[in-house]
Each structure stands twice: as C-alpha cells, then as structure tokens.
N, C-alpha and C positions, 0 to 999 in steps of 0.2 A: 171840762174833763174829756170831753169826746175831741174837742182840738186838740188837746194837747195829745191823746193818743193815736190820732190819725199822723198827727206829724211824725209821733215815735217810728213809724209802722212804714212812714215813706222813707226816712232816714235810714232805716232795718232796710228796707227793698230796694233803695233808690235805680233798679235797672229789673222790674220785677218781668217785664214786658217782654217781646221780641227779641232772640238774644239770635247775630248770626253769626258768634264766634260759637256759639254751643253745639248751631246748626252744622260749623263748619268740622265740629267735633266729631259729631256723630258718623260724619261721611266718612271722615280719617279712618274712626273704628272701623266700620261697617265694611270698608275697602282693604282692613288690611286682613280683616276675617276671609274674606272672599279670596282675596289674593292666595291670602297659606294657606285653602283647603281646595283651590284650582288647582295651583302652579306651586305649593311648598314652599314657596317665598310670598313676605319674609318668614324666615325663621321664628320668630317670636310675633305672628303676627294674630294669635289667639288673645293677646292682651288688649286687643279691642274690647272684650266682652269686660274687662276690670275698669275702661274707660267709660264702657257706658252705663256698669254698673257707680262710678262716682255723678258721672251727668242726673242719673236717675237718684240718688238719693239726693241729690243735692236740689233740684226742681219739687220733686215728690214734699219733700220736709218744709220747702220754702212755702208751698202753695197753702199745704195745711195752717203752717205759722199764719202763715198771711188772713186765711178766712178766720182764724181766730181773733188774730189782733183787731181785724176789724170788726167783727160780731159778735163777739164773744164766746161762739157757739165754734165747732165740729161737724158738720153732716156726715153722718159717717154713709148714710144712705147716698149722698151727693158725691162720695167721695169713691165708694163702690161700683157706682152707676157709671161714674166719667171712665173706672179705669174699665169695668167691662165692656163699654161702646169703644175704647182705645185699645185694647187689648185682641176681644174673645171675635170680633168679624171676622176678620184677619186672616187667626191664627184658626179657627175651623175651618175655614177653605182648606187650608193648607194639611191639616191632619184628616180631614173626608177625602181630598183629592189623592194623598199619599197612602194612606191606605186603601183606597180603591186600585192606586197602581200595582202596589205589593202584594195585593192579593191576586193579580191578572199575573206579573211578571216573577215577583219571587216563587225561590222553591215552598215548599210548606212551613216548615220549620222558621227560613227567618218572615216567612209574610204574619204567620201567627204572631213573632218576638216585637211586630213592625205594629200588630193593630194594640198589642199591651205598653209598647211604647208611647200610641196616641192616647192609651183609657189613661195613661200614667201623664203624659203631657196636659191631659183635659182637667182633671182632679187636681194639678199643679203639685205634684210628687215626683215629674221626670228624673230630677236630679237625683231622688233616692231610689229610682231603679235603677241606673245606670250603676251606680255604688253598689246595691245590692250585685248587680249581676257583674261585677266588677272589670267593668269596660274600663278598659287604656286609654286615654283620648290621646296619648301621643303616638298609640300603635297605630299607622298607617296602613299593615297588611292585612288588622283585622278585618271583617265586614259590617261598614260603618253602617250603623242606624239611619236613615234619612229621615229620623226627627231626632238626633242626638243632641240637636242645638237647642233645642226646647227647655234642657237643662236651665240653663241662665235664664230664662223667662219662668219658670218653675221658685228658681231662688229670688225673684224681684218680688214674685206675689207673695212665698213667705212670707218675705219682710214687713211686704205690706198688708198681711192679715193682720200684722200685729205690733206695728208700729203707732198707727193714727189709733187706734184702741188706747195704747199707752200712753201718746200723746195727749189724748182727750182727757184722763184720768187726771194724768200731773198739771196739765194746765188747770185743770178744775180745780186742783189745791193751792196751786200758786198764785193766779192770777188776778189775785184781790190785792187791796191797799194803792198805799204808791207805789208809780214807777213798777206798772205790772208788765210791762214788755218788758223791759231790763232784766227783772227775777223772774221772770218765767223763760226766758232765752240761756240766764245763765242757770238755770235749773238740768233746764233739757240739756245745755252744755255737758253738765257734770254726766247726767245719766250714759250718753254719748260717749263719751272719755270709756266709761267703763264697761259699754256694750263693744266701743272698739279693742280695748285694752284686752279682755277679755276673752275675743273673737281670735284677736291677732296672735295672743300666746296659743290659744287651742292649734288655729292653723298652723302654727311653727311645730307643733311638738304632731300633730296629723301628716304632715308634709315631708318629714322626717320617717316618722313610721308607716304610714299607708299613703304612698304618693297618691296611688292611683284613685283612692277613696277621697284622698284631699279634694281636689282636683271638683270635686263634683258636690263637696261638703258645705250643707248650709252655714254650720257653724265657721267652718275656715275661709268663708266668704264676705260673712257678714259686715264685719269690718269696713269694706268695699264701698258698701253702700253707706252703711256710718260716718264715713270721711266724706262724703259727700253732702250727709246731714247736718255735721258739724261745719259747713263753710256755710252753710243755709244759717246756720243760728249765729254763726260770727259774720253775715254779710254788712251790721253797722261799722264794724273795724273797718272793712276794705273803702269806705265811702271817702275819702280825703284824699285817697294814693293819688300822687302825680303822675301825671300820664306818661312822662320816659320810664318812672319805676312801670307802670304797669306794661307797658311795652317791652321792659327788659324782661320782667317776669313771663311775660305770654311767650315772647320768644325760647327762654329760656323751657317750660312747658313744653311749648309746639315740640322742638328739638327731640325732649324728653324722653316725648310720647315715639317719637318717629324714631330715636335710639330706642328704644325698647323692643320696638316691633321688630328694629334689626337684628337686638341683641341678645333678647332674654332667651335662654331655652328651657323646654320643659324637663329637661335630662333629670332634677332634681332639685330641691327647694322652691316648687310651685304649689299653690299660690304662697307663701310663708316662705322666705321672706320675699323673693324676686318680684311679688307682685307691686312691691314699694317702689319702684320704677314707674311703671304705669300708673299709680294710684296719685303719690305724687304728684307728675308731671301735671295730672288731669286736673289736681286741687290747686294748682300754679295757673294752669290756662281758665277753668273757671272764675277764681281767686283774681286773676289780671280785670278780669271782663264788667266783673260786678259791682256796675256804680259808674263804669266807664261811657264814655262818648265814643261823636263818629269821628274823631278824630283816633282813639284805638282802633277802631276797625279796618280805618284804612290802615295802617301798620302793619294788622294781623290780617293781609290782604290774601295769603295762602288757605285760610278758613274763614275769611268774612266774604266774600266773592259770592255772587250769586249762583254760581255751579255746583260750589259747597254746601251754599245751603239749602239747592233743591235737592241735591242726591241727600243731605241730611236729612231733610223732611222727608222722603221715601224708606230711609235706613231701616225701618219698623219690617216691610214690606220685603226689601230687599235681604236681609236676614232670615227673612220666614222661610222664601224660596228660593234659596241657592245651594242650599245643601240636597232638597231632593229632586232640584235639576240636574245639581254635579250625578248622583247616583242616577238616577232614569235613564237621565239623553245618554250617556254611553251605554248602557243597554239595549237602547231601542236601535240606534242608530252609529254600530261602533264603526270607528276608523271614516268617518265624515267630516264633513268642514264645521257641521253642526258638534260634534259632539271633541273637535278642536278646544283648544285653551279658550280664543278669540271668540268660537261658536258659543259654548257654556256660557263666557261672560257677558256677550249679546245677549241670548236667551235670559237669562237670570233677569239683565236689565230690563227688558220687555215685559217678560211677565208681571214683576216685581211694579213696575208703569203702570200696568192696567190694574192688578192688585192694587194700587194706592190707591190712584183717578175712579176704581166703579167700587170699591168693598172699603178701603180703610177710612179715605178722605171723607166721604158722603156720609157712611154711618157713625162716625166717628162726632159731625157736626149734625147730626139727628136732633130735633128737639126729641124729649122724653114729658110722658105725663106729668111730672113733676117740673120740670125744667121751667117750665112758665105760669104766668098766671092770669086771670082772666076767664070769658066768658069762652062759645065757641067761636065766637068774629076774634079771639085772641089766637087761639087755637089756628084756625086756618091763616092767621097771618104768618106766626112761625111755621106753618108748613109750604104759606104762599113764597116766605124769604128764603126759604130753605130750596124749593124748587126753582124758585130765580138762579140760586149762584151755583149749584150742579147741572141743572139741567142738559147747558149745553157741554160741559165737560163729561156726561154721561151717552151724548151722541157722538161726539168725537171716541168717544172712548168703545164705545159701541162698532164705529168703523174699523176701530186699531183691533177689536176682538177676531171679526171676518177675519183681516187681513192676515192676520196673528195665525189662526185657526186653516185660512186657505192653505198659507204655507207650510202648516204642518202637516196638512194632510199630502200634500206633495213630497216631503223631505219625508216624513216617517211615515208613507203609505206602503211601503215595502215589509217596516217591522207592524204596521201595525194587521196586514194581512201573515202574516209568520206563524205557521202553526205553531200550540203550544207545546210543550217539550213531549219528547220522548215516545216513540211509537213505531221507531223502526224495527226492523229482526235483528234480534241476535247476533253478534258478531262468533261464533261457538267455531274452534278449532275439529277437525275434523279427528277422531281419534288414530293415534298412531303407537300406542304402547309405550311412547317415551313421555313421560311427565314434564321432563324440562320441553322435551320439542314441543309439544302439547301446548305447554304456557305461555312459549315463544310464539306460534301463531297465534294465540288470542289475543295476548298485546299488541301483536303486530296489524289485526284486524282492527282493531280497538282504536290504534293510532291512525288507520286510516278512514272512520266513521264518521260520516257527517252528520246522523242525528243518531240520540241516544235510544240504546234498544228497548220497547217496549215490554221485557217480562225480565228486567234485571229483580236478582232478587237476594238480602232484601231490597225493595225501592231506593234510591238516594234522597228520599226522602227519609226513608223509615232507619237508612245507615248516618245519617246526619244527629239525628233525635237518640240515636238508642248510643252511641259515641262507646265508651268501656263496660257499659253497665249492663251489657250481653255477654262478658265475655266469664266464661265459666270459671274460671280463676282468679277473677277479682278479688276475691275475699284473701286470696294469698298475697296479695301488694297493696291491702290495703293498711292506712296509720293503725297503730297498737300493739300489743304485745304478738310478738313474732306469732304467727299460724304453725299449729299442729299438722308436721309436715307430713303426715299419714292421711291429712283432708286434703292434700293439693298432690296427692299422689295419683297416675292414674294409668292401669293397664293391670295385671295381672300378680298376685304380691309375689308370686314364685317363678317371676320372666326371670330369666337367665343372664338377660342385661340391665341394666339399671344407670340411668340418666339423669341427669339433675340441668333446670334451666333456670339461670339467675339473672335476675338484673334489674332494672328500672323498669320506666311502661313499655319498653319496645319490647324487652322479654314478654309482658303482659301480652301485650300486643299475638305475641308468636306462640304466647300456650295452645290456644286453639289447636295450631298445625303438630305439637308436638303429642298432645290427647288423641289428635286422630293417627297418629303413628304408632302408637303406644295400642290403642284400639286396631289398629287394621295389622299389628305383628305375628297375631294369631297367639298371641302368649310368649312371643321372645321379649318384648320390650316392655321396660314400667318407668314413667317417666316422673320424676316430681318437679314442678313448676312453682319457683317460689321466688318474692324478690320486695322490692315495695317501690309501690310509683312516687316518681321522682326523686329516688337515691341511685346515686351511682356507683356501680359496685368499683370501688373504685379504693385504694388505699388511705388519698386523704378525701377528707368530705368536705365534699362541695356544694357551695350555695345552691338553694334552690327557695322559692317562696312559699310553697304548699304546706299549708296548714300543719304541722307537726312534723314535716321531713326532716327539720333537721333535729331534731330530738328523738326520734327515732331511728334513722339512718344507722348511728354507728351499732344501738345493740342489734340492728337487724343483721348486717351483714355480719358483726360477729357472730350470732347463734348460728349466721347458715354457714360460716367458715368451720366453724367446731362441728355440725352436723355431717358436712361433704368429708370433714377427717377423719369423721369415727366411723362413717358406713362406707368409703372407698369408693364410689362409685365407679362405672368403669368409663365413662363421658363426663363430663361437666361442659355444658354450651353457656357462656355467658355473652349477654345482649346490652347495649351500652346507650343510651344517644351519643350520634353524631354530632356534638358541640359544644364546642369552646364554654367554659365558664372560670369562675375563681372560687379558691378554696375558702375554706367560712375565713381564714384570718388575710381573706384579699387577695391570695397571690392570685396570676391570672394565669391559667391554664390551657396551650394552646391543644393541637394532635397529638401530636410528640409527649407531650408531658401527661397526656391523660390514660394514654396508653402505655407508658411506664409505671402509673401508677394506679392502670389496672392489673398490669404483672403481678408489681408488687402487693394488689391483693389477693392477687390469686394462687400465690406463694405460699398462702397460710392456709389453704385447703389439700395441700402436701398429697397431691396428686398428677405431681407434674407429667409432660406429656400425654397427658390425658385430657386438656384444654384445648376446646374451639371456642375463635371468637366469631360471631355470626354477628354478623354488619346489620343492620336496620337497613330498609330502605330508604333510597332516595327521597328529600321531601319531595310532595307533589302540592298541587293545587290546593287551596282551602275551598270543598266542597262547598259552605255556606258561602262565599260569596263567587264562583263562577259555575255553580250549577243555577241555572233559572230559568224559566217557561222558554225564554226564547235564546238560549245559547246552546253551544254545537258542543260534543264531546271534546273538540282541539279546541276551547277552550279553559277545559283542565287536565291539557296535555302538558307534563312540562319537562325541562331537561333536568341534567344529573347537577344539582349544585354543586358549589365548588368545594364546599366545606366538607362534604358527603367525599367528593375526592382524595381532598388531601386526610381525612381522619381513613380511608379506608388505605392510604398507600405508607398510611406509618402504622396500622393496627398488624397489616401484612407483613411489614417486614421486623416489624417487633416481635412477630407472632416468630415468624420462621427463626431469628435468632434465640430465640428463646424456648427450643425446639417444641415448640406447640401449632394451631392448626388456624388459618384464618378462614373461614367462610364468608364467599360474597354475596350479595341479595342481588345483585343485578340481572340474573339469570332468570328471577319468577318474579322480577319487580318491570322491568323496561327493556327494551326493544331498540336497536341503534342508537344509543343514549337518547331516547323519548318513554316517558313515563305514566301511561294512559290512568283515568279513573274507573277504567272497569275492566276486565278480563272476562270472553266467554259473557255469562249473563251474572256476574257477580262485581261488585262497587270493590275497588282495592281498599281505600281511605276510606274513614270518616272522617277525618283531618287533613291537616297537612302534615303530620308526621306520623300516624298512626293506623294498620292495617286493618282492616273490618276484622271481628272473627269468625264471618263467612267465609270473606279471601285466605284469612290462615288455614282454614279447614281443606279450603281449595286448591292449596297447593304444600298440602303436607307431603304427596307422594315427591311434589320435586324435591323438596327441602333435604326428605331421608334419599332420593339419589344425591344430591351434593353432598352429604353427610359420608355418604358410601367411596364416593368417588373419591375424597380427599383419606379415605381409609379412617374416618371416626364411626362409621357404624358397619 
C-alpha cells in the first residue's frame, strides 16, 4: 500500500523540485511591478502582483498536498515555521528601517499614517487599512505609502491562515479507503471550484461598485490564488503533455503575461474581470512546466536562463525595497543621478542583493529546534552545515555593506546633514492699509523662501490633520437634511445687508473669510453660508462619489433656491469647483457647460444681477506629500493650472453676458502666476484644493475689497 501510494504522489508531482521556468516568472512579475512604479510603464504592469499571487498558490497547495500524500499527516506547526523564517526576516527590516525614515523625514501626519501602516503590515491586515482608508492605488498624485505594497503580502498570509487549516480537516475525511490521492485531490478540487467561483463573482460585482476597495479586497483576490491551487491538485492531468504542446502553451502564457502588463489598465474592471488576463496566462506557463523536461526549458529560454532565475530567486527581496527607495532616495537626494530612473533601479538592486545574501537567504535556510533530530553532536552539525554554506557569502556581503554604505555617505551626506524643516523668520508683509497689496507681498515673499518659517500658524502639520473639521461651518455642508439657515447665519440679524454664500467645499472652504466680514462690518453685514460638500450648485447634478451626495444634492440646492427667493438677499456669492465632470446620466461636462448650467441654476433664486461668481483658487501642492523635514517651501510652489484657466475665462464671460459679477481668487491666492503654501505666517492649503480656515480668515479684508471694487458690496 505504501508503494502504491508513493507512486500516486510522484505521478501527482512528477516536477515537484527546482522549477526555473517559475523562477523565471517571478522576475517577469517583480520587473514589471518595478518598472510601473519607477517609470509608469508598463501601463498594466501592477499585474505582477495576480502572477505571483497564482505561483504562490500553486507551490503553497502543492507542498501541503505533497507532505500529506507522503505522511499522512499536516504540520501545521512545520508549515508556520517555514513561512515565518520565509516571510517575517525580510519584511521587518524593511518596515523598522521605513519607519525609522518616515519618522526623521516625513511631516507628522503622514510619518504617524506610515508607522500604523507597518503595526497594519506586521498583524497581516495591510490590505484592509488601505480599503478602510480608502487609498486609489491607481492615483499617482496621491502621497503613496512606502509600505503600500505590503498589501498583497497581507492577502497571501490570509489565505494561508486558513487554507492548510481546511486542508488538514478535508483530508482527514477523505483520505481513507482506496485510491486516497485520487478522492482526496478531487475532493479539494470541488472545494477549489467554489472558493474560486465564489471569490470571482464577489470581485466582479466589488470591481463594479467600489473599484477602489476591490483593488485591495481579500475577498475579490482570493480567486488568485485559488487558480493557482487548482493546477497544484490537477498537476497528474498535466504529466503525458508533449513537449511541442507544452511549448505552444508556455509560449502562448509568456506572451500573455507580457500582453497584459502592456495592456491591462486599472481605469475600471480590476481585478474582476481583467485580472483573467494575467491569471490565466500564469496557469498556462505553470500548467506548460509541470511534468516538463530540460528540453522545455530550453525553449522557454526568455524565463529559464540563469539571470531569470537569480533576479527570481531575489524577487522576495526586491519587492520589499523598491517602493521605499522610490519614495526616500528623491527626498534625500532630489534632482541626482541617484534619485534618476537608472539611479532608483541600481539602488533598489543593490539593496534588495544584500537584503537576500545577509537577512532572507541565511535565515530563511536556518535550522529551527524542531527542524532536526538528534542529540547535541546533531544539533552543532546542522549549524556546522549551515555556517559552511553562508559563511562566506555573509563576508562577501559584508564588504558589499561598507561599500554600499561608503557611498551613501558620500552621495547623501549633504541631505543627511540638512536641517530639519522649518525655522526660518516669518516671510510677514510689511503693513500698508491695502489688504490686497498686503497679500500680494506676502505671497510674493512666500515665493521667494528657502526655508519654511518657524511660527506659521496653525503648524502645517497641525493644517494638514485638522483638513475641514476646523472650519466653523461645516455642519452647514454637511450630508442630511438641509441645515437651519438661522445656524449658519453670522453677523448681526438687523445688518442692513444680507449675503448668502453657496456652493460645494470651495464655498466651505471660503466661510471662514465671509464670518469674518460679517464680524469686522461693525453691524452692516450678516452673511449666511450654506451649501454641501461635494454638490455643485449647478443646474444638472453631477457625479460625485461622497457618501450620500448624490441623494442629497438636488433637495439641498432646491431648499437653498426657494430660501434665496423668499428672503431676496441683496448678494448671493456662489463658489463652484474648478472641474470638469459628468452628469449622473454620463454626459461630460467641460467649462463652458458647467458654467451654463450654473446660470441656469441660479436662474431659480430670481435675484438676478445680484450674482457673483468667486473662483476657488488655483490648485496648489498637496501638502502631505511635498511638505517634509527636509524640503524647501518652492517645493509647494506651484503654478496656475490649466483647468483653473480655462473654467475661469468661461465663468467671466458667462458671468458678464449674463449681466452678473465674476470674481477672481488670483489676487489673495498667487503672485506672477506662482502659488506659495503659505502667506505671512499662515499655511494657504490643507490640500491641494482647499484653503485653510486660518488663510480664509486671513484674507477676508481682501476678499470684501474685491467684492467692493467689482461694486457687489
């Protein structure tokens, strides 16, 4: 009986060994990951991570199968053990060393985002902070995490908390009688089918409704590694293939994979269904391999090659640290040959070298207490054989650390003597009685500032963290039943003028300045500020993703049309974002069209010529990722975008035909078309599109002279 089932088990495995078509897989992946988060090409080259998620279930499931068929038994302790010496060396360097930097070089805000990212990486939940906190992974402008990648090694250990668990159970029900490889292979099969079946619909109908949550979803991944599982348990089918089929199939695979990386984008149906591309291709090029000779390999010469398979046997390595070499080295050392495309990918390789050769390789082939058996003469022989076959690859590697190390101290001894941020004076305009001239020198100071002033206030730290939820008006734009316009009123109930500011968050944004106008009137002005973030006061309603906007949007703006008509105000300032969207039934909406159809809503507040429209400012900088310990305020200097243009020279002349008032931000926003992050000692932004409500405070006296000047107040 034991013949007969070691044969089953070699027939199931016949290639259980050394694979360097998988090695040459691995590279594939790992090189096209690197490539799109250097250089954005290729385009689809994030599908690395669905390739290695098929290699890993596919090894992972086999190995298990395998100690079963021949043991009978599970280790689930052996199986724990291997992946934490394979896994956890590694990946703690790399989250101790990343949060040691983030907290030298980031601002506060994201160095704090940076060490809950490693407690979340460490615990193997990465993948549901990022969903929770609902990171883009295809947004590029955001300010990426430098353990964002940790995600997909977060979703491997799921699987594997609770894969060999279930394994263990079903085998233990099956694997009696005859022909127990057979019924226990197609057992796990069936189970398989419907963990993918199951996965794969969730993801489709995920991918559809929350891209962005997909993307990073245990459930819409799983699949992944499932189809990886399932060619582990069908590997006796593959043992007969003819070697031209298996060479058309590898071929056809390789291609696959390499079209996908060109072709797929994450614009929309990722992972569900596009990921069927890469998934695929990868269950074709394993599927070719397994069972194969060296006569495939030469074939699959592009991934069997020995360059292949040593960058594959590093890919573990090389993965860990290239995402927070991409984010560091241009920090440390911007505009270098180091922190070059060419720079970054040398570096990555290097590190990622010494990372394998002194931390993953060594500890990885560790004997463990249990690993052997014997007396202590057994004992010191696994550590005798252990130190023979690293030793000298840990003095070689040892020289390459010096070297490594010489040179950085040479190439970033400049950043790394760099005082830490911010401790200059004040850039403060000198008073002149003009509010706009006022704002105009401080900007213009602002823009010529090499380091950030020491008593801005609040902090840009402290304007980054606190983002809208300072701003005294929130609760009038926030989701729900329209606000009691009597609570978002403010100035005097018997001013003589009476004001109303409507609109999206840029309105938000601008109450601040309009409270203190209403405050410093001496009793002429009462302003109400009312609108809801992320609705555009706009005629037709337009898409936006914010939790309840668009179910609220239209009764909000009608309650505030019917409010402006029955009280007449003698202003109405409506505040708009600067950008392009489509209407909930698609159409696309460029300047031109959103500005017609904010006419047309402000048609039904039947207080014509009595409308200014007040521009938002220009975007600026995103505070979180170009404020940090060692960067210079012309860092989040930035110019007038384009979009910001052309919406302001159709809001102006839609305005003027339409005999109403356009007012422009560029007077208390930027300085020779440059757009500083701070004015005087106050942070403009906490965003990139949104004014502190310190700075609106800051510059209400310009606001009400442009108000004045254009003859609205």
């Amino acid at each position: 009986m034991a013949s007969t089932t070691e044969t089953q088990v070699a027939r199931a495995y016949p290639r259980a060994g050394f694979r360097a078509d998988i090695q040459g897989m691995r590279a594939l992946a790992v090189i096209a990951v690197i490539l799109a988060h250097t250089t954005g090409l290729p385009l689809g080259g994030f599908i690395g991570v669905d390739v290695f998620f098929v290699i890993s279930g596919f090894l992972i499931t086999g190995l298990l199968l395998r100690e079963h068929e021949r043991s009978g038994r599970i280790s689930l302790a052996g199986f724990f053990g291997r992946r934490i010496r394979r896994i956890l060396p590694a990946a703690l360097v790399v989250l101790v060393a990343t949060t040691a930097l983030a907290s030298w070089l980031f601002n506060t805000p994201r160095a704090l985002a940076t060490w809950w990212d490693a407690v979340s990486a460490a615990l193997l939940v990465s993948n549901w902070r990022f969903m929770a906190e609902g990171t883009d992974y295809f947004h590029a402008d955001d300010a990426v995490s430098p353990l964002q990648h940790f995600w997909s090694l977060s979703i491997e250990e799921q699987f594997y908390l609770v894969w060999p668990v279930l394994l263990l159970v079903v085998l233990g029900l099956v694997s009696r009688g005859t022909r127990p490889v057979v019924r226990s292979r197609m057992v796990i099969g069936a189970i398989l089918l419907v963990v993918v079946g199951v996965s794969f619909v969730f993801g489709l109908h995920q991918s559809q409704s929350t891209p962005q949550a997909a993307y990073f979803s245990t459930g819409a991944r799983v699949w992944e590694l499932g189809a990886g599982a399932l060619l582990a348990v069908g590997a006796p089918l593959l043992r007969s293939l003819p070697t031209a089929v298996r060479v058309v199939l590898g071929w056809v695979g390789l291609g696959g994979v390499v079209a996908s990386a060109l072709l797929v984008s994450g614009a929309s149906g990722f992972p569900v269904p596009w990921a069927l591309a890469p998934v695929g291709s990868a269950m074709l090029l394993i599927a070719a391999g397994t069972g194969a000779g060296a006569a495939y390999d030469r074939w699959l010469f592009p991934i069997t090659n020995r360059l292949s398979a040593g960058i594959g046997a590093m890919s573990y390595s090389l993965y860990l640290w290239h995402l927070p070499i991409l984010v560091f080295i241009p920090m440390l050392v911007p505009d270098t040959v180091l922190s070059s495309i060419p720079g970054l990918l040398a570096a990555t390789f290097c590190v990622s070298l010494l990372s394998y050769l002194l931390i993953e390789q060594p500890l990885h082939r560790a004997p463990l207490p249990g690993s052997f058996r014997g007396d202590a003469a057994g004992r010191r022989a696994a550590w005798s054989n252990w130190r023979e076959r690293f030793a000298a690859q840990y003095l070689y590697s040892a020289v390459g650390v010096v070297i490594v190390a010489g040179l950085a101290v040479i190439v970033l001894g400049p950043a790394l003597r760099m005082p830490v941020a911010a401790g200059g004076p004040a850039a403060v305009a000198t008073s002149t009685g003009d509010p706009l001239a006022g704002i105009a020198e401080e900007l213009h100071l602002a823009t010529e500032a090499s380091s950030w002033p020491g008593d801005l206030s609040p902090s840009l730290d402290d304007a980054i963290t606190a983002t809208s939820s300072t701003n005294p008006a929130r609760a009038c734009f926030d989701i729900g039943p329209t606000p009691d316009v009597a609570s978002c009123t403010w100035g005097d109930t018997a001013a003589p003028k009476h004001l109303y500011l409507v609109g999206d968050s840029t309105a938000l944004a601008y109450a601040p300045a309009f409270r203190a106008i209403a405050d410093q009137s001496g009793g002429a002005v009462r302003v109400t500020t009312i609108g809801l973030y992320g609705c555009r006061f706009t005629a037709d309603l337009i898409q936006n993703s914010g939790s309840g906007v668009m179910d609220d949007c239209p009764t909000r703006k009608h309650d505030i049309a019917e409010r402006i008509a029955a009280e007449q105000p003698d202003l109405v300032i409506v505040s708009n974002a600067f950008a392009a969207g489509r209407t909930a039934d698609g159409r696309a909406f460029d300047a031109a069209a959103m500005m017609a159809s904010t006419l047309a809503e402000t048609a039904d507040f039947d207080v014509a010529g009595r409308v200014v429209f007040l521009a938002p400012p220009p975007l600026g900088a995103d505070l979180g990722t170009c404020y940090s310990r060692v960067s210079s305020p012309q860092d989040c200097t930035v110019g007038i975008d384009e979009a910001w243009t052309a919406f302001a020279t159709a809001n102006e002349a839609a305005a003027a035909a339409a005999g109403e008032r356009f007012v422009s931000s560029l007077p208390f926003s930027c300085v020779d078309a440059r757009c500083p992050a701070f004015a005087g000692t106050t942070p403009t932004k906490y965003d990139s599109v949104h004014i502190t409500p310190a700075f609106a405070e800051h510059i209400a006296p310009a606001i009400r002279q442009t108000l004045a000047a254009v003859g609205a107040l």
